[in-house]
N, C-alpha and C positions, 0 to 999 in steps of 0.2 A: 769304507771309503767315505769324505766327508762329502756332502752335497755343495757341488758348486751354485754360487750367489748369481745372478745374471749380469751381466758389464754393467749394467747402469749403476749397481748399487757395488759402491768403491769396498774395498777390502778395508779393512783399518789392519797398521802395524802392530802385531802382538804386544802386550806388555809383558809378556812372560819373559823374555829378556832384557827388557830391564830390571827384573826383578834378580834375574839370573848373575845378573851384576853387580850387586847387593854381597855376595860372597866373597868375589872376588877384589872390591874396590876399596873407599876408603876403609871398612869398619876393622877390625881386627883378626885376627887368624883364633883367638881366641874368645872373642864374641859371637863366630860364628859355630866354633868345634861346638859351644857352647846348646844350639840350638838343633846341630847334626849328630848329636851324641845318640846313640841306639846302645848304648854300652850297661849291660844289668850295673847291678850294687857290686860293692868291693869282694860283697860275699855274699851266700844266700842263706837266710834264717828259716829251719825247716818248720820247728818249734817257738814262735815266738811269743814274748811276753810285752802286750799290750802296757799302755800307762793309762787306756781307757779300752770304753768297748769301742773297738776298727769301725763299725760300719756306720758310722756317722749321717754319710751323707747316702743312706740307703741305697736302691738296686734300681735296674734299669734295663730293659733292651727297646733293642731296634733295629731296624734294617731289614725287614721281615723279608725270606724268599717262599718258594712253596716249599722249599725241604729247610729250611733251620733259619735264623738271627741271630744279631750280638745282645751278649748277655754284658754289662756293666756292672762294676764296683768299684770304688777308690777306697784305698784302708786312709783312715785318718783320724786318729781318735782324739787328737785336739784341733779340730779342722780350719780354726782360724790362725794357730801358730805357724811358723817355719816348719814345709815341709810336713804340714797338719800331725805334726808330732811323733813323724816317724824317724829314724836314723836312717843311715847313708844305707845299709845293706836291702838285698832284695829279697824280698819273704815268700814262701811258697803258697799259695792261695787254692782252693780245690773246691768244685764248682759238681754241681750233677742238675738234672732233668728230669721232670717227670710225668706221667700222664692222669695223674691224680695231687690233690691237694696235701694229703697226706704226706705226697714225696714218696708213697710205698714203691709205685712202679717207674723203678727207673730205667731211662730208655736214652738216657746218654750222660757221663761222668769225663773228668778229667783234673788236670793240675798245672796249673798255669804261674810263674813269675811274676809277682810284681814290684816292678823297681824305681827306686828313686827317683832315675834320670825322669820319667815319666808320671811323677807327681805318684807313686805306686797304684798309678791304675788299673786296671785289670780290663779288657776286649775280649774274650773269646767268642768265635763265631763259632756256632754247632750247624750243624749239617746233617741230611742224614734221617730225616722228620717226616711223618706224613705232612700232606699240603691239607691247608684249612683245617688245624687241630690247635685245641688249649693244651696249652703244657705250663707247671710250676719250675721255677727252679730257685738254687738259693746255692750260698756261698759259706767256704769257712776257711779260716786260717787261725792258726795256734788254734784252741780247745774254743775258739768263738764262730758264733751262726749268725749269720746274717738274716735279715728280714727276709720273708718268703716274695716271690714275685711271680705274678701273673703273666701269661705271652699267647702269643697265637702265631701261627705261618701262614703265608699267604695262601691261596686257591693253585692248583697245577696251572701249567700253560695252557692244557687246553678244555680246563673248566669254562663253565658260564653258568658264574655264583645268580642266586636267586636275587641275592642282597649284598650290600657292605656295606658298613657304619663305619665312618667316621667322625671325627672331630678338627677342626685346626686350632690356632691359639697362635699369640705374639704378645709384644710389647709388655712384661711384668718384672718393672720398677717395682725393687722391692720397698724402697720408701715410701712409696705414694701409696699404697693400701695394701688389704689382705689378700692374698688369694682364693678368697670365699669361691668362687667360677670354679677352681679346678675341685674343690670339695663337693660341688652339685657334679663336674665333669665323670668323677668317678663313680658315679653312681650310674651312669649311662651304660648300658652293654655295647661298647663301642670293639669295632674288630683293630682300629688303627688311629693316635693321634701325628697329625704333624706340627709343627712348631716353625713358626716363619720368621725367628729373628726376635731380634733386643731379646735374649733369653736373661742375661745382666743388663746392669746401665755401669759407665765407667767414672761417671764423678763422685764429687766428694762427700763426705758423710751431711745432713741439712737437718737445721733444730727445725719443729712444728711441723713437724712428718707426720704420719704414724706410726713409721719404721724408720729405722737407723742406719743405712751405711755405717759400715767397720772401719774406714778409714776414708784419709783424702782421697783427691784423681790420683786411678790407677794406672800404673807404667812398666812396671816390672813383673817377672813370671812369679813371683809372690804373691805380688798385687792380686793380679790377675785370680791365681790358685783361691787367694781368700777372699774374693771377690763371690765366687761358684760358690765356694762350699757355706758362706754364709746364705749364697738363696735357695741354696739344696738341703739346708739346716730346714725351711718350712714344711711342717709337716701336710699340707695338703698337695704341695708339689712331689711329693716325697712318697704319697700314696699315688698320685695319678699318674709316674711314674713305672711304677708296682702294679697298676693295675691293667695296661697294653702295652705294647711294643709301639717305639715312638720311630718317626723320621725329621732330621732336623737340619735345617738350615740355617745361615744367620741372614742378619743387616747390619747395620754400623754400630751397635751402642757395643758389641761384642768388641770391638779395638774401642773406634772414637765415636760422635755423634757425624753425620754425613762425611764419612771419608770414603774417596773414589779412587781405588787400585792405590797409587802409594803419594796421595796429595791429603795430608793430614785433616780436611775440613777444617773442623773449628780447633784444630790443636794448638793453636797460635804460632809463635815462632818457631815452632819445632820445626830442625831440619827434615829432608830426604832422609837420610841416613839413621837420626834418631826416631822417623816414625816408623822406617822399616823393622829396627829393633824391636822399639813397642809393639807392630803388627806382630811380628814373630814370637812377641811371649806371649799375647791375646789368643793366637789360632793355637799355640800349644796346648794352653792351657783348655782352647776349648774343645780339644781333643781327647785329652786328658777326663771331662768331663761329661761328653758324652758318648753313648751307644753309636759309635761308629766303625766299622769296619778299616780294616789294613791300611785299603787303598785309599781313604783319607789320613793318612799319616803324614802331618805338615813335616815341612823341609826347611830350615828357617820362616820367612814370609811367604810361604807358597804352600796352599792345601788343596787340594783335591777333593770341592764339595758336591758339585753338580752330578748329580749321577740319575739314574731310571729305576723305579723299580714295578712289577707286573704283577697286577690281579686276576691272575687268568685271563679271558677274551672278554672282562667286563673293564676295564679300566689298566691306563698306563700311567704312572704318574711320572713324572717328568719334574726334579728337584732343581731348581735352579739358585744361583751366584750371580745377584746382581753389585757386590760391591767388589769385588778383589780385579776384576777388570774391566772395568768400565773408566770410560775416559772421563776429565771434570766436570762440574755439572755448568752449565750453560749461563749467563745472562747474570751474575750476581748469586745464584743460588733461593734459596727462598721460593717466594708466591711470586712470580715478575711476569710485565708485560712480554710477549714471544718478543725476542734479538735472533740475528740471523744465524747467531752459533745454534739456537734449537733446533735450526733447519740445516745443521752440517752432517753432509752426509759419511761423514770420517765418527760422527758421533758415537757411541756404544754403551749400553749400558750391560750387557753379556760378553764381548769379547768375539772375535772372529771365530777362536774354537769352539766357544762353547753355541756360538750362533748355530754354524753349521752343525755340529753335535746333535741342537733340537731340531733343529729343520729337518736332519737324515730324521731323526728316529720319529717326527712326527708323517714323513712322507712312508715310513715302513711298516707305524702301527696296525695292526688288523682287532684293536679292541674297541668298545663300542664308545669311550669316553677317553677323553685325550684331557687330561689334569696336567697344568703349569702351577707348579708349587714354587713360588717367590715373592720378594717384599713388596714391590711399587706398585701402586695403582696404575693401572693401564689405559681405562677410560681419561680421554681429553679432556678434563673440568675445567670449567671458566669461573673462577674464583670472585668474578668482581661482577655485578650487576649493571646491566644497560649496556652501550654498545663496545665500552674497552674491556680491557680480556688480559687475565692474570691466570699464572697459572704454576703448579710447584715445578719447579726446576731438577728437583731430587727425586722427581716419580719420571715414569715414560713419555710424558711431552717432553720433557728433556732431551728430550733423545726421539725426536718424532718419525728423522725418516726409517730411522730400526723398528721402531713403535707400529709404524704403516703399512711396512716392507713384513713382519709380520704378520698384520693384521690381514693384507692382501694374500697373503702363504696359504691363512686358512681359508681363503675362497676360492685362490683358483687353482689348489693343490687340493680342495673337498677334504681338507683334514677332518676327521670321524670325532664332530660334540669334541670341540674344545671348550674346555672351564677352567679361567685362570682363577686362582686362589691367591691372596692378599692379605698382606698385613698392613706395618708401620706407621698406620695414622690416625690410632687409638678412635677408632669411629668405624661404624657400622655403614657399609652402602651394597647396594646389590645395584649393578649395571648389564645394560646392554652394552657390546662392545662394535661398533660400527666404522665401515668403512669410510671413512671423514675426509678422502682426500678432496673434497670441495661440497660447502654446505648442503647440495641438493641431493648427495650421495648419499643414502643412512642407512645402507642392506648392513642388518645385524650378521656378524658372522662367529659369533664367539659370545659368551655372555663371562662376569664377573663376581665374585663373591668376595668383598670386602670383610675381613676380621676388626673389630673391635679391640680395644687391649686386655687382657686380665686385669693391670689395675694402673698400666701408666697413664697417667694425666688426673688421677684420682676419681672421685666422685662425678659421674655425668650426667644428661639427662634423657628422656625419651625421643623429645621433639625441641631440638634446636628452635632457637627463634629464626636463625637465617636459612631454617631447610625451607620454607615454601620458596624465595628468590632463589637458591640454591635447583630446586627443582625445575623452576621455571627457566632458567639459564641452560641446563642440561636436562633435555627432555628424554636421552637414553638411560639418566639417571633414574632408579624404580622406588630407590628406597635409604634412606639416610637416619643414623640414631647415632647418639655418642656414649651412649652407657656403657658399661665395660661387661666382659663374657669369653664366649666363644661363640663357636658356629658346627652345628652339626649338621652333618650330610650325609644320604641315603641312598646306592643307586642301586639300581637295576636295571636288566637289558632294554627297556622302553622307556625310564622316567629318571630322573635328577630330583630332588626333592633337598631342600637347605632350610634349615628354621637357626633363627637369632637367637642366640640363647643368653640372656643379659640378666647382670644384678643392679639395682640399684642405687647399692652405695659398696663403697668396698671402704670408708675409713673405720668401722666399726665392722664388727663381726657379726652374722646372722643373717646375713641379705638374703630372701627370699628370690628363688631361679624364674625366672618370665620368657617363655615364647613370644617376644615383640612382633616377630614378620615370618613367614615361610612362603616359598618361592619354589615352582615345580620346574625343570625344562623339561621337553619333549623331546627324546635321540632323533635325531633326523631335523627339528624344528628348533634352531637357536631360535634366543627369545626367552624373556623372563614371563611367567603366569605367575599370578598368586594365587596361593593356597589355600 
C-alpha cells in the first residue's frame, strides 16, 4: 500500500494519463502498433549466417538479486546500419553460466529469441544462483561466441556483507573525450556499477571534437539504435561493462537535453505529439540497449524505470526517475533567481507514484544504508555571490517543497543513513544535506555524493577558480572539483567511505587515475568527515 502524504503537502495530478492518451489521440493507429509491437521476426533463423561477427557491441548484465541478473546482448554486426545489419527474421541466441572463468562448470544454460521488432536484443534473467558469488557467462548464435563476461549476485536478505564496493558514473559525451575513467574503472574489484544518466547525448555530429557523432540530432528509433551502438562500439565502456553487473538509470540527453515528462525542453518547436514519438523511440531503444529486466519493457512513451534493489541488511538502493514525471522546470529554466513557481507546492520532480513508492520503502527498510540513486543535485546552491541567490531550476530547488518534504521525511521518519547519489553536472561535490526550511535551521539529515562526468564537458580542472566563493556561499558544501571520473564507494555495517576518482584530461589518451578527496560517514551520524 502506498504511504499517504500529510494534507498540507497537495497531491499532484498523475501524468501517466496523459501519457495514456498519447495512444489513443491525435498520432496514428499505426505509429503506435509501431512502438506496441511484442511480435518476434517473420520467422526464426536457427542457424544463421552473419555478414560480420554479431557481437559488436559486446555483453552486459545487471539488475543483480541474491539468486541470479540480466545478462545482455544485441547481435549486430554492422551496428551503425539499419537495423545494425540484421534482417527482418528472429535468430535463436543461447546463452549459459558459469562458476569458473573457463566456462567449465556450468550452473545455468538456455535459448532465447532475438527479434527484430526489438533491435534483436537479447535480456535473459537467470535465477536460481547462490547470493554473493562471481559467475562468467557468454553467448552464441549461429557457430559465433561472444565475448566472455564477468557478474556477481547480490548478498541474501538476510546477510550483513563485511563490505561492498561500488562505483557510480554519468554524463559520457562521446565527442568530448575518451573514456580513459572507465579503463582505470575496471581495474577496481568493484561488486556493483551504477550509471546515473546522459548514458548517450542526442545531438548532431560537431567538427574539433575528439570524437565524432555518426550523424545529425537524433529522432527516430534508428537514430536512436545508432546513437548506442556507436558509444557501445568503445572499447573501454565495452570492458567495464564485462567486468560487473551494472544498474541504470537515465536523465535527459537519453531523449532531449532538460526535457520534463512530455514538454520537449530545448526541442524547439516540436510538438506534444511529435516529442512523445521521439520519447517513445529514445526509451525503446534504451531498452533495447541495456541489462534491464521485463518489468522495464517500455509501452510506447511509458517505461518502468524506478525500481529497489537489496544488499542484504547492509544497504537498499532505491533507483530513481527524475525526468519522465516530473512537472516543467520553474522560473525560465537555467541558474535563476527563486520565482514563486519554485515554491509551488503541485511542483514534482518524481511524480506522486513514484513519491510515495520511495517514502513506503524508505519508512519499511531495516538495512543499515538507505541509497537514492538519481540525477539532480539536491543540495540548495546559491550560484551567485553576496546577497542575491541563483540557483539551477533543472536540479531539486526546482522543485523545493518536494526537495523539503523530503528532506524532513528523513528526520522525523529517522530513516536509516540516507546517501543520495548524483550525477548530471559534470563536477565533482560531496554535500551535507540540511534541513533549510529557514536560515538558522542546518541539522544535517542525509549527506550527498556528487558524480563528475566520464568525459562530458571535456578536459577539467582540480580547483575551480570560483570554488573558494562557491564554498563560502554554501557552507554545507564539503568539497567541489570538475575533473572528469567517477566515484567509488565502500560500506559497511558502521562506516561509508567515497573517494573521487578523477583523470585529468580525457582529449588525449593515457590520463593517469588521482584519488582527489575521500570522505567517510559514520551509520548513525550524517555528516560528511574526511578521510
Amino acid at each position: 500500500m502506498a504511504l499517504s502524504l500529510p494534507p498540507s503537502y497537495p497531491l499532484v495530478t498523475s501524468s501517466a494519463m496523459t501519457r495514456r492518451s498519447f495512444m489513443s489521440g491525435s498520432l496514428s493507429f499505426a505509429a503506435a502498433a509501431l512502438f506496441s509491437s511484442r511480435a518476434w521476426g517473420a520467422t526464426t533463423t536457427l542457424r544463421p549466417r552473419f555478414p560480420a561477427y554479431p557481437f559488436t557491441l559486446g555483453v552486459a548484465s545487471g539488475d543483480p538479486s541474491a539468486d541470479g541478473f540480466v545478462l545482455w546482448t544485441r547481435l549486430a554486426p554492422l551496428p551503425l546500419e539499419e537495423n545494425g545489419g540484421m534482417g527482418p527474421d528472429a535468430v535463436e541466441v543461447s546463452w549459459q553460466v558459469a562458476s569458473d572463468e573457463a566456462m567449465m562448470r556450468i550452473v545455468a544454460r538456455g535459448t532465447t529469441l532475438a527479434s527484430a521488432a526489438w533491435g534483436h536484443s537479447v535480456h535473459i534473467e537467470v535465477a536460481g544462483l547462490k547470493p554473493a558469488h562471481e559467475y562468467w557467462y557468454q553467448f552464441k548464435a549461429g557457430a559465433e561466441l561472444s565475448p566472455k563476461g564477468r557478474t556477481r549476485t547480490l548478498p541474501s536478505a538476510d546477510a550483513l556483507p563485511e563490505y561492498f564496493r561500488f562505483a557510480f558514473a554519468s554524463c559520457q559525451h562521446y565527442e568530448a573525450g575518451l573514456y580513459t575513467a572507465y579503463e582505470h574503472m575496471a581495474r577496481e574489484d568493484l561488486d556493483l556499477v551504477i550509471h546515473l544518466g546522459d548514458y548517450i547525448y542526442e545531438g548532431a555530429a560537431r567538427d574539433k571534437f575528439p570524437r565524432r557523432h555518426n550523424s545529425g540530432t537524433i529522432f527516430s528509433l534508428h537514430d536512436y539504435r545508432a546513437r548506442y551502438a556507436l558509444y557501445k562500439s568503445d572499447p573501454a565502456l565495452q570492458a567495464m561493462h564485462a567486468r560487473a553487473p551494472w544498474v541504470v538509470t537515465w536523465d535527459d540527453h537519453e531523449v532531449v537535453n532538460n526535457y520534463a515528462n512530455d514538454i520537449p525542453g530545448n526541442a524547439g518547436s516540436m510538438t506534444r505529439d511529435a516529442f512523445l514519438l521521439r520519447r517513445a523511440a529514445a526509451y525503446q531503444a534504451y531498452y533495447e540497449h541495456m541489462p534491464l529486466r521485463a518489468s522495464a519493457l517500455p509501452t510506447g512513451p511509458e517505461m518502468l524505470l524506478y525500481r529497489r534493489l537489496r544488499c542484504g541488511r547492509l544497504a537498499d538502493f532505491h533507483v530513481l526517475d527524475t525526468r519522465q514525471y516530473r512537472t516543467d522546470q520553474p522560473c525560465g529554466d537555467g541558474t535563476q533567481p527563486p520565482c514563486p513557481d519554485a515554491l509551488n507546492p503541485h511542483a514534482t520532480a518524481l511524480g506522486v507514484q513514484q513519491r510515495d513508492w520511495l517514502l513506503h520503502g524508505l519508512d519499511h527498510s531495516s538495512s543499515t544504508w538507505n541509497v537514492l540513486a538519481q540525477q539532480i543535485m539536491m543540495a540548495r546552491v546559491d550560484r551567485r555571490p553576496g546577497p542575491e541567490v541563483a540557483m539551477s531550476m533543472d536540479q531539486w530547488p526546482g522543485y523545493e517543497i518536494e526537495r523539503r518534504h523530503l528532506l524532513q521525511h528523513f528526520h522525523e521518519r529517522k530513516t536509516k543513513n540516507p546517501v543520495v547519489l548524483t550525477g548530471d553536472i559534470h563536477s565533482n561535490w560531496a554535500n551535507d544535506l540540511v534541513i533549510d526550511f529557514d536560515p538558522s535551521e542546518e541539522k544535517v539529515v542525509a549527506t550527498e555524493f556528487v558524480g563528475t562526468s566520464i568525459s562530458s564537458g571535456g578536459d577539467g580542472t582540480d580547483q575551480p577558480k570560483h570554488t573558494p566563493q562557491l564554498l563560502s556561499e554554501n557552507p554545507f558544501v564539503k568539497y567541489h572539483n570538475t575533473e572528469r571520473g567517477y566515484v567509488r564507494c565502500e560500506l559497511t555495517p558502521t562506516t561509508w567511505r567515497t573517494d573521487y576518482q578523477t583523470v585529468p584530461y580525457v582529449t588525449k589518451p593515457g590520463a593517469p587515475l588521482t584519488t582527489r578527496a575521500s570522505f567517510v560517514v559514520e551509520s548513525g551520524h550524517p555528516g560528511l568527515q574526511k578521510a
